[in-house]
C-alpha positions in Angstrom: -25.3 69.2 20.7 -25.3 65.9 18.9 -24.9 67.4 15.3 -22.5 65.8 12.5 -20.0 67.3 11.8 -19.0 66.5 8.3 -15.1 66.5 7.6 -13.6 67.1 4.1 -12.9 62.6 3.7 -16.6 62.2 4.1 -18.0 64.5 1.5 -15.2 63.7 -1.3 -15.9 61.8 -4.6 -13.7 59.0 -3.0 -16.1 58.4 -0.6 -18.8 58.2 -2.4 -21.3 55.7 -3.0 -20.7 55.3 -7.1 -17.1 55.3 -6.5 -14.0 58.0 -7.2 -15.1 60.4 -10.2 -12.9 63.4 -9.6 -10.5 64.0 -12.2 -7.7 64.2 -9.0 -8.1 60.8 -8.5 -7.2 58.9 -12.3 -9.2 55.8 -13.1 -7.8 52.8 -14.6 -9.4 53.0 -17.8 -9.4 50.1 -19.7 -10.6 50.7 -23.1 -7.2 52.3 -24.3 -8.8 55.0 -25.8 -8.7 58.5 -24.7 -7.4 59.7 -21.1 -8.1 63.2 -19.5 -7.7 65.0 -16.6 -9.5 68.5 -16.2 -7.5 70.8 -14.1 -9.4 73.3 -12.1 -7.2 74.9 -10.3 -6.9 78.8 -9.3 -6.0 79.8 -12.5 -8.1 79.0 -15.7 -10.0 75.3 -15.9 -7.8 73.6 -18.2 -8.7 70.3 -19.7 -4.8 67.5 -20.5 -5.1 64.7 -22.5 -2.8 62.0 -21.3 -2.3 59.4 -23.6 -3.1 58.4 -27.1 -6.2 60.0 -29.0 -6.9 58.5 -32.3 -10.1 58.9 -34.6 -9.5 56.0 -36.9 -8.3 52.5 -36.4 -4.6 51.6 -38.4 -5.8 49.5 -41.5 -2.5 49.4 -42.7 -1.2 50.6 -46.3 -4.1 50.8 -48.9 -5.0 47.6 -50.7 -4.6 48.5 -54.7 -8.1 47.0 -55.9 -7.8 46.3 -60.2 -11.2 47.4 -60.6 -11.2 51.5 -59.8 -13.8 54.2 -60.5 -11.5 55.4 -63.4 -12.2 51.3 -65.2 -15.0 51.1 -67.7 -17.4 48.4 -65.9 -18.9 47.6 -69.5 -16.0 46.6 -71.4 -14.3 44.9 -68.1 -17.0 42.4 -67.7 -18.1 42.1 -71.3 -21.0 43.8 -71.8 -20.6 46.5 -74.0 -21.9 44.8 -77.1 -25.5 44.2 -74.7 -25.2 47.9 -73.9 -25.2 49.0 -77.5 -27.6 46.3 -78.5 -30.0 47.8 -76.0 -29.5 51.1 -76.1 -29.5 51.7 -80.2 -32.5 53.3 -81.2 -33.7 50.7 -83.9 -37.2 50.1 -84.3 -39.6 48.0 -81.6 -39.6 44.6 -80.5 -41.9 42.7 -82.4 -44.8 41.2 -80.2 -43.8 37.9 -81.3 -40.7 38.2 -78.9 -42.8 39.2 -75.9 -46.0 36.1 -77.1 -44.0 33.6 -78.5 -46.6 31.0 -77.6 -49.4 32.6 -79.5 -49.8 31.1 -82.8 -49.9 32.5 -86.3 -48.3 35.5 -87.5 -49.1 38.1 -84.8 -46.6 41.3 -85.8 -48.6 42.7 -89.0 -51.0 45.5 -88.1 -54.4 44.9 -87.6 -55.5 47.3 -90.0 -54.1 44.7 -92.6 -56.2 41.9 -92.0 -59.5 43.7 -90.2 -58.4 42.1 -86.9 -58.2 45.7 -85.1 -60.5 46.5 -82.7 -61.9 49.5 -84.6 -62.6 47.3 -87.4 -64.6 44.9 -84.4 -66.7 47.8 -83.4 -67.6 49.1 -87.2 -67.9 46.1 -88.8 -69.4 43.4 -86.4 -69.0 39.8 -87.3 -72.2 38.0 -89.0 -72.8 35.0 -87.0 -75.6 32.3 -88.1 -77.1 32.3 -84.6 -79.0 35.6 -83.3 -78.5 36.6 -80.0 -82.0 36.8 -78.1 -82.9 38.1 -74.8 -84.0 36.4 -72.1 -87.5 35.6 -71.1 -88.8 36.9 -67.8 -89.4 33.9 -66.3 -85.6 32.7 -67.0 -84.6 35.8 -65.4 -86.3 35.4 -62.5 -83.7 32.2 -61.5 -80.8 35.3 -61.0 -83.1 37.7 -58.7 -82.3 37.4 -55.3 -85.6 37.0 -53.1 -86.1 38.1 -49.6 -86.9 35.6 -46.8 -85.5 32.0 -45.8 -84.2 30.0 -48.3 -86.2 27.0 -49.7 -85.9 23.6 -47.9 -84.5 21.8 -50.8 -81.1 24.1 -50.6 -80.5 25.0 -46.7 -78.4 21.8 -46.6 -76.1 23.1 -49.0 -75.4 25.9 -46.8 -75.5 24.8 -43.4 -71.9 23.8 -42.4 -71.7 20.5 -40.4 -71.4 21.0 -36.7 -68.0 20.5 -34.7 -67.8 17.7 -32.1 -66.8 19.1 -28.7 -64.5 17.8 -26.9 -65.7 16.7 -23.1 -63.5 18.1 -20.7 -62.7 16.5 -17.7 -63.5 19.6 -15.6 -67.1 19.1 -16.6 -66.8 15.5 -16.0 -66.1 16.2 -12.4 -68.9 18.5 -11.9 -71.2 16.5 -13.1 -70.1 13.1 -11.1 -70.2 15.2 -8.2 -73.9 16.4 -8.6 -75.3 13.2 -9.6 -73.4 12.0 -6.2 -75.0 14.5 -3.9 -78.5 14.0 -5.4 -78.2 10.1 -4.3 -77.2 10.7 -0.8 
């Protein structure tokens, strides 16, 4: 006979743990921003907004900005002479704008004075020395050859050996061997 007996007060939103949440009981809400209470009572569940309900903030009366969509950008900031300097269609840029370091007169053709690359390839310069190929013995210093490399160059790639640091830790263990060895 020692069951709880729950009474309405005990089982209401009030009660609860996480506080009132029941739309009968209003909370102080402090944000300003949109208050409702949901109504469901015999009749149909109704939903009442009490208080203000507003989407966007009051910025006032428009500021009128003198540049618009309706303003030609170009001839507002002086640049419509660029524009049409750009945009004509006159004849290229001569390569003498894009390398003006390069000396000599670079914008004639190369057909004109045999400097194309065609002209390279058909007609080759004659040069006084002859190019001759290598003998195989002077080849053989630009074979790679399996096995160590010869004493004379290992020192140039061995790379010198990092001190280590002693550490006290090994310091200790150390003293404390040498110390049980002499008793």
């Amino acid at each position: 006979m020692n069951e709880v007996i729950r009474r309405p007060e005990q089982v209401s939103p009030k009660s609860s743990p996480r506080g009132s949440r029941s739309p009968a009981y209003p909370r102080s809400d402090s944000s300003g921003t949109l208050k409702t209470t949901i109504s469901l009572g015999r009749g149909i569940p109704s939903v009442i907004h009490s208080g203000p309900f507003y989407l966007v903030k009051d910025t006032g009366p428009a500021h009128e900005s003198e540049i618009t969509g309706s303003k030609n950008l170009m001839m507002h900031y002086g640049l419509h002479n660029s524009y049409l300097k750009f945009c004509k269609k006159e004849g290229k840029e001569e390569l003498s704008s894009f390398l003006p370091s390069l000396p000599g007169y670079i914008d004639a053709p190369g057909d004109q004075d045999n400097s194309s690359l065609r002209s390279l390839i058909e007609n080759p310069p004659k040069t006084v020395k002859e190019l001759i190929p290598m003998s195989g013995t002077s080849l053989q210093g630009f074979k790679l050859h399996p096995g160590p490399l010869p004493e004379q160059y290992r020192f140039m790639s061995q790379m010198p050996k990092k001190k280590q640091k002693h550490k006290k830790r090994k310091d200790d263990k150390q003293n404390t061997l040498q110390e049980g060895m002499i008793m």
